[in-house]
C-alpha positions in Angstrom: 127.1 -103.5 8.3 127.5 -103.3 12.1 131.3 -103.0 13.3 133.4 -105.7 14.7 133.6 -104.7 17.6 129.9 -104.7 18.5 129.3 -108.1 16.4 131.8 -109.5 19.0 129.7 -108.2 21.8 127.1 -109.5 20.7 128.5 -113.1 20.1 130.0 -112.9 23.7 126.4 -112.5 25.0 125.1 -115.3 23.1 127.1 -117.7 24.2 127.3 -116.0 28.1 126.2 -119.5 30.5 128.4 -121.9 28.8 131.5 -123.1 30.6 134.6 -121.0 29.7 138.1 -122.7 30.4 140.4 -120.0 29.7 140.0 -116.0 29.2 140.1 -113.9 26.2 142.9 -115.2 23.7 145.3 -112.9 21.3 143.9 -113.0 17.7 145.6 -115.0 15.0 146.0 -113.5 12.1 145.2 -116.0 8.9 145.5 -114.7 5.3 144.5 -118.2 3.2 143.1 -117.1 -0.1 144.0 -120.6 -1.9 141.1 -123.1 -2.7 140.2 -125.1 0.9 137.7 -126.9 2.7 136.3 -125.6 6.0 135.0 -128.7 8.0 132.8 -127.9 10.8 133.2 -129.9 14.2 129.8 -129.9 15.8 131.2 -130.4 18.8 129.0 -132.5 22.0 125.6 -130.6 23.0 125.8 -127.9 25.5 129.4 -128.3 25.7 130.2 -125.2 24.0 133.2 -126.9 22.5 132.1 -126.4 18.3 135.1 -126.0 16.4 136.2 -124.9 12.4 138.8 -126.6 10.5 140.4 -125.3 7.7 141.6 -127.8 5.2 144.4 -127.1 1.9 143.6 -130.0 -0.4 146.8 -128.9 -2.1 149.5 -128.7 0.6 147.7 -131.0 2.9 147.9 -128.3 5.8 145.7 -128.8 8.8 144.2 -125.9 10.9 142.4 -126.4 13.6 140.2 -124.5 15.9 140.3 -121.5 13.2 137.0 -119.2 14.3 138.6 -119.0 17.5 142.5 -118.6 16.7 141.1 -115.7 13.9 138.6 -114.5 16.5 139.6 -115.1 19.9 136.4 -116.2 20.8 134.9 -119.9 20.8 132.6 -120.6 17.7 129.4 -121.9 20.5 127.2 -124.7 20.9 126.8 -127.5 17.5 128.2 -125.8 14.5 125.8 -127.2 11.9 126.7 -126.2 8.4 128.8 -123.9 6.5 128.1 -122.5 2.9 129.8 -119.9 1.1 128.4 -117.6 -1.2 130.3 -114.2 -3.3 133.5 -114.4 -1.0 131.2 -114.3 2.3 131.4 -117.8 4.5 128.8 -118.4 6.8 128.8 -120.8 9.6 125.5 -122.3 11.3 125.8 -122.4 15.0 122.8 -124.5 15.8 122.4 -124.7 19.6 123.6 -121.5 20.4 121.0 -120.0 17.7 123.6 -117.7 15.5 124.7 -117.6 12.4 127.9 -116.2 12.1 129.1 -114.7 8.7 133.2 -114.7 8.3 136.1 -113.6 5.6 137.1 -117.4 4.1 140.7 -116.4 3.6 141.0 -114.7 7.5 138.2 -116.5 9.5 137.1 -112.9 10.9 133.9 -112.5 11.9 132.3 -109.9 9.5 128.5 -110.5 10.4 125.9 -112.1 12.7 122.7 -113.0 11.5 120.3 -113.3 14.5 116.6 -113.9 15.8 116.6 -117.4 14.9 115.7 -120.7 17.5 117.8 -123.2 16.5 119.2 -122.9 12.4 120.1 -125.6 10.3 120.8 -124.8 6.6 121.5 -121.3 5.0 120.5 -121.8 1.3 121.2 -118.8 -1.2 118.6 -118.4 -4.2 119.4 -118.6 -7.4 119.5 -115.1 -9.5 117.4 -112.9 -9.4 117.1 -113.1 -5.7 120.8 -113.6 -5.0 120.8 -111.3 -2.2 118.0 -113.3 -0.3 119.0 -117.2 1.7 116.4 -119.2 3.3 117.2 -120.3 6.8 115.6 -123.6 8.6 114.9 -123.9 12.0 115.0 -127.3 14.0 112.1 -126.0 16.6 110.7 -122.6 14.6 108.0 -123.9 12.2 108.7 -121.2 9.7 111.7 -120.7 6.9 113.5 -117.3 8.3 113.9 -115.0 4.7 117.5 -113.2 4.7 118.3 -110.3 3.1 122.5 -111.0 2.8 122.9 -107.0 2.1 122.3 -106.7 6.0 122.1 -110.1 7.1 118.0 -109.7 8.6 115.2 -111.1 8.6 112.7 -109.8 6.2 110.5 -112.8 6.3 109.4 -115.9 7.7 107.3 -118.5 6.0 105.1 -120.5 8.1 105.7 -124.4 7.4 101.6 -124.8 7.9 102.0 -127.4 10.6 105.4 -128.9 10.6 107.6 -127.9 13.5 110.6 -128.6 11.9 112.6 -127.6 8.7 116.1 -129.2 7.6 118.1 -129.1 4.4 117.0 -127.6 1.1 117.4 -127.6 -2.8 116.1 -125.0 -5.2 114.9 -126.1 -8.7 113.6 -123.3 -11.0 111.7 -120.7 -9.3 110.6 -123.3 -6.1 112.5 -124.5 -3.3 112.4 -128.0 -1.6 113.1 -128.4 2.2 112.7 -131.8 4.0 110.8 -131.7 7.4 113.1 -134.3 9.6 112.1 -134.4 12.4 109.1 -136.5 13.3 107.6 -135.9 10.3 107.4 -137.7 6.5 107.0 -134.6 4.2 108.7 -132.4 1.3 107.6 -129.0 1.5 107.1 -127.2 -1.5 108.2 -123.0 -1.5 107.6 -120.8 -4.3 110.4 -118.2 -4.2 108.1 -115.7 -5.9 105.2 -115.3 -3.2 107.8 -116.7 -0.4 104.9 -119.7 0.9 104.5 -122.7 1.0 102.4 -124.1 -2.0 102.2 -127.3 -1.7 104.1 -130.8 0.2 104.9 -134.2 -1.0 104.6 -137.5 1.1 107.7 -139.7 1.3 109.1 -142.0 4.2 109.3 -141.3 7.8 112.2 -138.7 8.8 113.6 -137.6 5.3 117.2 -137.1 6.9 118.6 -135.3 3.5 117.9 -134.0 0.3 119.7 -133.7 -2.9 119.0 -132.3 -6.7 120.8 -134.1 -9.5 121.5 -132.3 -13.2 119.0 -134.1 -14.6 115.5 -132.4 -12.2 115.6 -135.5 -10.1 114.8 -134.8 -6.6 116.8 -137.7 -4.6 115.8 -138.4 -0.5 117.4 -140.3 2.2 114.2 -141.4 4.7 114.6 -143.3 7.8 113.1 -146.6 9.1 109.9 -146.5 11.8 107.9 -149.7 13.1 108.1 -152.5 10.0 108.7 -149.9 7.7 112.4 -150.0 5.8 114.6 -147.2 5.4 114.5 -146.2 2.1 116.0 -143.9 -1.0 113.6 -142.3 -3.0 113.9 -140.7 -6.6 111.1 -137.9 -7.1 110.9 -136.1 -10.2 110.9 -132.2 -9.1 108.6 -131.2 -12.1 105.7 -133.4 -11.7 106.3 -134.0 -7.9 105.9 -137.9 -8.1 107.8 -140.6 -6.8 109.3 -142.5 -9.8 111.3 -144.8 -7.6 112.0 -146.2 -4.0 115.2 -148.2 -3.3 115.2 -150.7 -0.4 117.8 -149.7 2.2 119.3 -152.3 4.8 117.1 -152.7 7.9 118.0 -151.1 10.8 120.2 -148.5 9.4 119.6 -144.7 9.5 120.7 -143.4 5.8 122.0 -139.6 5.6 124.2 -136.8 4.2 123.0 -137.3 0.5 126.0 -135.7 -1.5 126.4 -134.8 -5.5 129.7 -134.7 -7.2 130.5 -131.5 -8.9 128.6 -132.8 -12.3 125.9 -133.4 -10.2 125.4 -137.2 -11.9 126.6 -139.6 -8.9 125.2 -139.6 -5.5 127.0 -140.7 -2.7 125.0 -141.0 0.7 125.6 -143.2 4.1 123.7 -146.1 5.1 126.7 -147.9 7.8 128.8 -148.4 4.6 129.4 -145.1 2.5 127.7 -145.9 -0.5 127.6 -144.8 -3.8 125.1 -144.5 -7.2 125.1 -142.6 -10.3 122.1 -141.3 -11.2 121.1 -143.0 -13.7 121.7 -147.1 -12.4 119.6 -148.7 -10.8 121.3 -150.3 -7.8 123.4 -148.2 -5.5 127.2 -150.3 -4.7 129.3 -149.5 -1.6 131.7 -147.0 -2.1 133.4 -147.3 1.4 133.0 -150.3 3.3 131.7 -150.4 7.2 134.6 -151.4 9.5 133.6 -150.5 12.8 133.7 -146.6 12.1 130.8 -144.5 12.9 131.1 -142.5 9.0 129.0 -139.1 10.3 130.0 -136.8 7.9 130.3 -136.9 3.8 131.9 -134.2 1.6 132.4 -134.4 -2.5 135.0 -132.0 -3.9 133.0 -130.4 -6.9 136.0 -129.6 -8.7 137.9 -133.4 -8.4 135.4 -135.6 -7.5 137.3 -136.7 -4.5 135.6 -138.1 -1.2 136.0 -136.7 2.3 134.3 -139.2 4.7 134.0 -137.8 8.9 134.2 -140.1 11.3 133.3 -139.1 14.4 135.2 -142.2 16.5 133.3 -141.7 19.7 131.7 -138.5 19.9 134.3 -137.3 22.4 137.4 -137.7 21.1 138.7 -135.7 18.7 137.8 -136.9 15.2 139.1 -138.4 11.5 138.3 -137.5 7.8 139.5 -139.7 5.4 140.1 -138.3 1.8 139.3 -140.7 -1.1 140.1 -140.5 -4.9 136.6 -140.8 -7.0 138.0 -144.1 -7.2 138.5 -144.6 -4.0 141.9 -144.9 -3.3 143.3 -143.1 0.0 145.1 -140.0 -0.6 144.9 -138.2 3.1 143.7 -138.5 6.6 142.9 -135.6 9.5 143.1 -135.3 12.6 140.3 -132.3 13.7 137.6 -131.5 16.6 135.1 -133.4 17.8 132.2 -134.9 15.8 133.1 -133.8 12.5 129.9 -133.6 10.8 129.6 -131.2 7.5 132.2 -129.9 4.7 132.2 -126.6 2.9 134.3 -126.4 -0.2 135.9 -122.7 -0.5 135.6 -122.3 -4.8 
């Protein structure tokens, strides 16, 4: 594990270019070990201005601008995702091409995972490769192989064509990773050779991907020309479509989310909408009221529903907090574009 000191070197290089308001800050120290959310603010491109908020669903506290209070540095350019895997958070810092990996309870930069273009999603296999994550890349047409012991690269998988890689979901021994951008596929990874083996044709830009408990593969695909956006169900064994739902026209469905049983889907389409698994019509969970709803969360341990909304894209920005039934129970105020949630277990 390389030392602090040199992994902040290295992140000052990175972002070196961008546009720095102030100097060096003091470091903050943090010690929040209780069950939170980290909400990352994406920030506007090339603005340099991504931001982490820490969220305690119990107290209600609100922290904002965390990596940089913790680390006295700023977090870079369009902080994409956040998972957290054995006590280890790592945050996806898409423009700036980093991956940063932090203590959840101090927000200290720990590790850096580097050589990547522009990263998307970390995903962590399943056992017995727990110490290996998949990274995607939004203009590197292969799947970056991480060894977590060091935080390298030990592999890349080509994506035999497709520039692009997005979000992914691992069932059994294969992985499935929607290609986004300009493209209509499912890619199919076997975990044991680390290739692809095989893709599956659904609509055009599959924007997000999601795996229920029951082997159902569930994708969000945009609309193009006369062509509707669309929901699909795919089963994940036999790699056929068993059912496409009609979306409204016009609208641009995303950020497919699972409760913690992993049996209702939320996703939005405008409205925030919302389908257990096993209906047959999705019904609006969150009705469209002029907000632009960017971001959606699902507390795996309540059920409850954190919505983003990212106002203008300039502003700072809102979550709401639902009930699963939705009623209101909070709102925050955080940093701009507030686009992904990351529940600390």
């Amino acid at each position: 594990m390389r030392g602090i000191r040199h992994i902040a070197a290295c992140a000052a290089l990175l972002l070196t270019g961008a546009c720095m308001d102030y100097g060096p800050l003091d470091e903050e120290a943090f010690d929040l070990s209780g069950r939170g959310l980290f909400i990352t603010c994406e920030g506007n491109f090339t603005s340099d201005n991504a931001t982490l908020t820490y969220y305690d669903p119990a107290t209600r506290r609100v922290e904002n601008e965390v990596f940089l209070r913790a680390n006295g540095m700023k977090l870079g350019d369009v902080a994409q995702s956040m998972t957290i895997r054995d006590g280890r958070g790592y945050v996806v810092v898409n423009n700036s091409g980093v991956v940063y990996e932090i203590d959840p309870s101090t927000f200290r930069v720990t590790g850096l995972i580097e050589g990547v273009v522009s990263p998307r999603y970390l995903r962590f296999l399943d056992a017995p490769n727990d110490t290996t994550a998949y990274l995607t890349d939004l203009y590197d047409p292969h799947i970056a192989v991480i060894d977590t012991r060091n935080n390298r690269i030990r592999n890349r998988i080509p994506t035999n064509g497709h520039s692009s890689t997005e979000q992914l979901v691992q069932w059994g021994e294969e992985v499935f990773v929607n290609c986004w951008s300009y493209d209509s596929k499912l890619l199919v990874v076997d975990t044991r050779c680390e290739r692809v083996v095989d893709s599956i044709e659904v609509g055009w830009q599959p924007s997000s991907i999601a795996l229920d408990r029951y082997g159902k593969l569930w994708v969000a695909c945009e609309s193009v020309n006369s062509a509707s956006p669309e929901l699909r169900r795919i089963d994940a064994a036999t790699r056929t479509t068993e059912r496409i739902f009609s979306l409204p026209p016009g609208s641009k469905p995303s950020q497919l989310t699972l409760n913690g049983a992993r049996d209702t889907l939320y996703f939005i389409c405008r409205d925030v909408w919302r389908l257990p698994v096993g209906r047959e019509t999705p019904e609006i969970f969150l009705p469209y009221a002029g907000t632009i709803y960017y971001g959606l969360g699902v507390d795996p341990a309540t059920s409850e529903v954190y919505v983003a909304d990212a106002v203008d894209y300039v502003q700072h920005g809102a979550v709401y907090r639902f009930t699963a039934r939705g009623a209101a129970v909070d709102t925050l105020r955080v940093g701009i574009t507030p686009g992904s949630f990351c529940f600390n277990p």
